[in-house]
C-alpha positions as CSV (number, residue, x, y, z in Angstrom):
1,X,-25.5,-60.1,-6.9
2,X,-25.0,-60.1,-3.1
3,X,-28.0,-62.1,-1.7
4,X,-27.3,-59.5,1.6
5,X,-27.9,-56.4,-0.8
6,X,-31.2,-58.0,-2.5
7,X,-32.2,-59.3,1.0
8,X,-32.1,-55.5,2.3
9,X,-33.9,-54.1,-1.4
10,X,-36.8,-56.5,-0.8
11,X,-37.3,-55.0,2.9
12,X,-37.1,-51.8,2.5
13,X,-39.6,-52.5,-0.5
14,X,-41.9,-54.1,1.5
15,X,-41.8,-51.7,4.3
16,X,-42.7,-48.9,1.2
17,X,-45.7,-51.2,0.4
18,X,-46.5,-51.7,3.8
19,X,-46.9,-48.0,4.3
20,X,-48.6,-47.5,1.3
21,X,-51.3,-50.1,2.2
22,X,-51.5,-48.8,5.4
23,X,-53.3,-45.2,4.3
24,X,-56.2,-47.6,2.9
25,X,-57.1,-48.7,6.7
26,X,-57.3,-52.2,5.0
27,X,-58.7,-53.5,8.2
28,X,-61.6,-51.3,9.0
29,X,-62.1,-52.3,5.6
30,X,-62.0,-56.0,6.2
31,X,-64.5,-55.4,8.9
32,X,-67.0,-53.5,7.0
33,X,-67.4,-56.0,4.4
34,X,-66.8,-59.1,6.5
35,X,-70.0,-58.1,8.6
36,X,-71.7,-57.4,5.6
37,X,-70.1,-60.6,4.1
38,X,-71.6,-62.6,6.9
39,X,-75.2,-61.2,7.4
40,X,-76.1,-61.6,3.7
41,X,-74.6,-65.3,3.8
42,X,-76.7,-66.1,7.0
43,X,-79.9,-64.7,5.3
44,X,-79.0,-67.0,2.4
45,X,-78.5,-69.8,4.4
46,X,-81.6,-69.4,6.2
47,X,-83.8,-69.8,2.8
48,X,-81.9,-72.8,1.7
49,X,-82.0,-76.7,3.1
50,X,-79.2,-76.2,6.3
51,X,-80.1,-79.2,9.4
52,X,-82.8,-78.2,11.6
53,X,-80.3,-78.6,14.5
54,X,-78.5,-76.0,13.3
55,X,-80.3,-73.3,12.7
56,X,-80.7,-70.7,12.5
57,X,-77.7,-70.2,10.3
58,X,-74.8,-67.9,11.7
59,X,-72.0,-67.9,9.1
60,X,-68.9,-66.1,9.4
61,X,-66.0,-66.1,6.3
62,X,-63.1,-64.0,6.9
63,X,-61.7,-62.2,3.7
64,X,-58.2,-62.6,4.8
65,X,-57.8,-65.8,6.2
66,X,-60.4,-67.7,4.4
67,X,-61.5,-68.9,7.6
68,X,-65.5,-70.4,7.4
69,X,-67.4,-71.7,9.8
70,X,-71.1,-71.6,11.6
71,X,-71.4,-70.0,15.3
72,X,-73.6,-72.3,17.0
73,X,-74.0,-72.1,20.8
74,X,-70.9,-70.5,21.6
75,X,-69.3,-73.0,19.1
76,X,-67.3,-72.3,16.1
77,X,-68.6,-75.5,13.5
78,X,-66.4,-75.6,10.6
79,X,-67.6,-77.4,7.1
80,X,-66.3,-80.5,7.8
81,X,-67.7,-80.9,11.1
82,X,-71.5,-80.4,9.7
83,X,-72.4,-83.6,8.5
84,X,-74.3,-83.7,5.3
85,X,-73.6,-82.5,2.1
86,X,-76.7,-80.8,1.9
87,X,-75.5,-78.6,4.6
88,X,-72.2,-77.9,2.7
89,X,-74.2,-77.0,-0.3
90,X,-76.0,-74.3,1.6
91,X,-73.0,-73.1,2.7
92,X,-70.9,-73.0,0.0
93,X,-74.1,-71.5,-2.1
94,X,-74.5,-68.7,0.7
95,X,-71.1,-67.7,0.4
96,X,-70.6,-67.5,-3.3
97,X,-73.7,-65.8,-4.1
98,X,-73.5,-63.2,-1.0
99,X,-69.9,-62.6,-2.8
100,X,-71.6,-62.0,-6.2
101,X,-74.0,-60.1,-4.5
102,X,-71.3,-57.4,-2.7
103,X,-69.3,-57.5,-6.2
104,X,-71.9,-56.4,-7.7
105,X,-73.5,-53.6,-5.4
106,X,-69.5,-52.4,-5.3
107,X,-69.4,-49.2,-7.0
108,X,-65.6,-49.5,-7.5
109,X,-65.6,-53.3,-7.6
110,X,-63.1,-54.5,-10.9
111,X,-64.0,-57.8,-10.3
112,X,-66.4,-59.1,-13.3
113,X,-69.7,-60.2,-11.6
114,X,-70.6,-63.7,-12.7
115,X,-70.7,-67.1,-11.2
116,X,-70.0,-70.4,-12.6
117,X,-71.4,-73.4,-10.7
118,X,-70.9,-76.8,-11.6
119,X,-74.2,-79.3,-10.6
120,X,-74.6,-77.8,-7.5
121,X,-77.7,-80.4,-7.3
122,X,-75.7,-83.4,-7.0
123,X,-76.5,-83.8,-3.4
124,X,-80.4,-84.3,-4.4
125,X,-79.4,-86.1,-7.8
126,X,-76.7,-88.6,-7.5
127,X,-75.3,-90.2,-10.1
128,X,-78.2,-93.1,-11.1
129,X,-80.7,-90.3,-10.7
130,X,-84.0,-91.2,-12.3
131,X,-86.7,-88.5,-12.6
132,X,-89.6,-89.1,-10.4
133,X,-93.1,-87.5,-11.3
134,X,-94.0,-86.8,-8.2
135,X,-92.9,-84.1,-5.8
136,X,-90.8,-85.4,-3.3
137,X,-88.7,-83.5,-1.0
138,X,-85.7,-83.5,-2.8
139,X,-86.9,-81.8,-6.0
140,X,-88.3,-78.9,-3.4
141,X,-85.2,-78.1,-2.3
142,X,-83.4,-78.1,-5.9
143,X,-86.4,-75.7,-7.2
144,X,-85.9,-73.6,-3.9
145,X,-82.3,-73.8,-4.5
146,X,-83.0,-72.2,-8.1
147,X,-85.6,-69.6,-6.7
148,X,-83.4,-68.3,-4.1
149,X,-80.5,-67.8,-6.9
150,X,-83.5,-66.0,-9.1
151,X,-84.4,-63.8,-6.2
152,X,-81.1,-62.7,-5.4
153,X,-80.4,-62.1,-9.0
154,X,-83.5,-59.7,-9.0
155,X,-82.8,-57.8,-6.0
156,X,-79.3,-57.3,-7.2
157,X,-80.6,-56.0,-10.6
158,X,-82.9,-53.6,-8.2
159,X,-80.2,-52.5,-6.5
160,X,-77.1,-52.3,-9.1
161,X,-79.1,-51.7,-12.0
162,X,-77.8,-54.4,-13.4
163,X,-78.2,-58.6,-13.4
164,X,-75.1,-60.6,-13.1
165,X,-74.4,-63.6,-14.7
166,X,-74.8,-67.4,-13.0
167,X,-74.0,-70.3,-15.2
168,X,-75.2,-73.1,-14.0
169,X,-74.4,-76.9,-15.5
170,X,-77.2,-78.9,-14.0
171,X,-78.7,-82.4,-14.8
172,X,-81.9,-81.3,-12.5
173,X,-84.4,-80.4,-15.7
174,X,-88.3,-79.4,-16.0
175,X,-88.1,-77.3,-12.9
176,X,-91.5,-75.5,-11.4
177,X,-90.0,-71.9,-10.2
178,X,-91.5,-68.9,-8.6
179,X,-90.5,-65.8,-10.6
180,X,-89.7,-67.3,-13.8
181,X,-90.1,-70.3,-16.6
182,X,-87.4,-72.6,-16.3
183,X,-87.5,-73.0,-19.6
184,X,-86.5,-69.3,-20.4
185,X,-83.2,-69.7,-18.5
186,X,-82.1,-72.9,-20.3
187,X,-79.8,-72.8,-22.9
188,X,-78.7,-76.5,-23.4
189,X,-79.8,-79.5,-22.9
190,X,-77.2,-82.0,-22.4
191,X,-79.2,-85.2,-23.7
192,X,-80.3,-83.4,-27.2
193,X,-77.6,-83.9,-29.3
194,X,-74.7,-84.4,-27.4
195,X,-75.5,-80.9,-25.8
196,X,-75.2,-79.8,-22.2
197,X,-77.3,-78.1,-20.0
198,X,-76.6,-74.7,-19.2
């Protein structure tokens, strides 16, 4: 095989696909769902524990480069640039559920609506963790973290007529929620038996 011949197959190919793509109008399409993207995110954001400093919330992903970050005064603060890890989490948290949530409104969307998240509480509960009584400020934010999942998993059921999935493996346990009984979402415990939480 002449490398020149394959070299000139594989343009010509991509210049079809190119062409082909191009009838989509991929990025009016980009733009549509990065605004949406991004104003779902920030309202997300805005329920969950981000740095007073910060707020209010202004995240913007973009769905071809990956590029994250928070507008903040004319700035553009990426992840690693926001200090704590509970910040992070309200970030990351924002942007997977505010995917879930478009996924699953998307008529045509082929992409199965669920969401897998592993101990996304570990910034309240490191590891040596021992369970207070009390409520302390911590525990607020993981139950807030859980009722803001719960909420959005309502409103998408309102609005897609149907409730996505969202595994969650957590250590955080005996949880006081809004909208529903912690223990009905439970499946697993991971100190019965060997079992995990889920």
């Amino acid at each position: 095989i002449n490398s020149n011949d394959s070299t000139k197959d594989l343009r010509k190919r991509i210049v079809t696909l190119e062409n082909s793509i191009s009838r989509y109008n991929l990025r009016e399409k980009y733009e549509i769902y990065e605004k949406r993207l991004n104003s779902i995110m920030t309202q997300i954001c805005n329920q969950l524990d981000f740095e007073e400093e910060l707020k209010p919330a202004n995240l913007y992903f973009s769905l071809q480069t990956f590029d994250f970050y928070h507008k903040f005064n004319d700035q553009k603060i990426r992840l690693h640039e926001m200090g704590s890890g509970a910040n992070w989490l309200a970030c990351h948290l924002s942007l997977f559920l505010s995917i879930l949530y478009i996924l699953s409104i998307e008529r045509k969307s082929c992409i199965p609506a669920f969401l897998f998240l592993d101990q996304p509480c570990q910034v309240y509960f490191p590891s040596g963790f021992k369970k207070i009584r009390e409520k302390d400020s911590d525990l607020k934010e993981v139950e807030n973290i859980f009722n803001t999942i719960t909420s959005l998993l309502n409103f998408i059921e309102e609005k897609a007529g149907f409730m996505p999935q969202v595994i969650i493996l957590e250590h955080a346990d005996e949880l006081d929620l809004k909208d529903v009984d912690f223990e009905k979402i439970v499946r697993k415990r991971w100190k019965n038996n060997g079992e995990k939480l889920i």
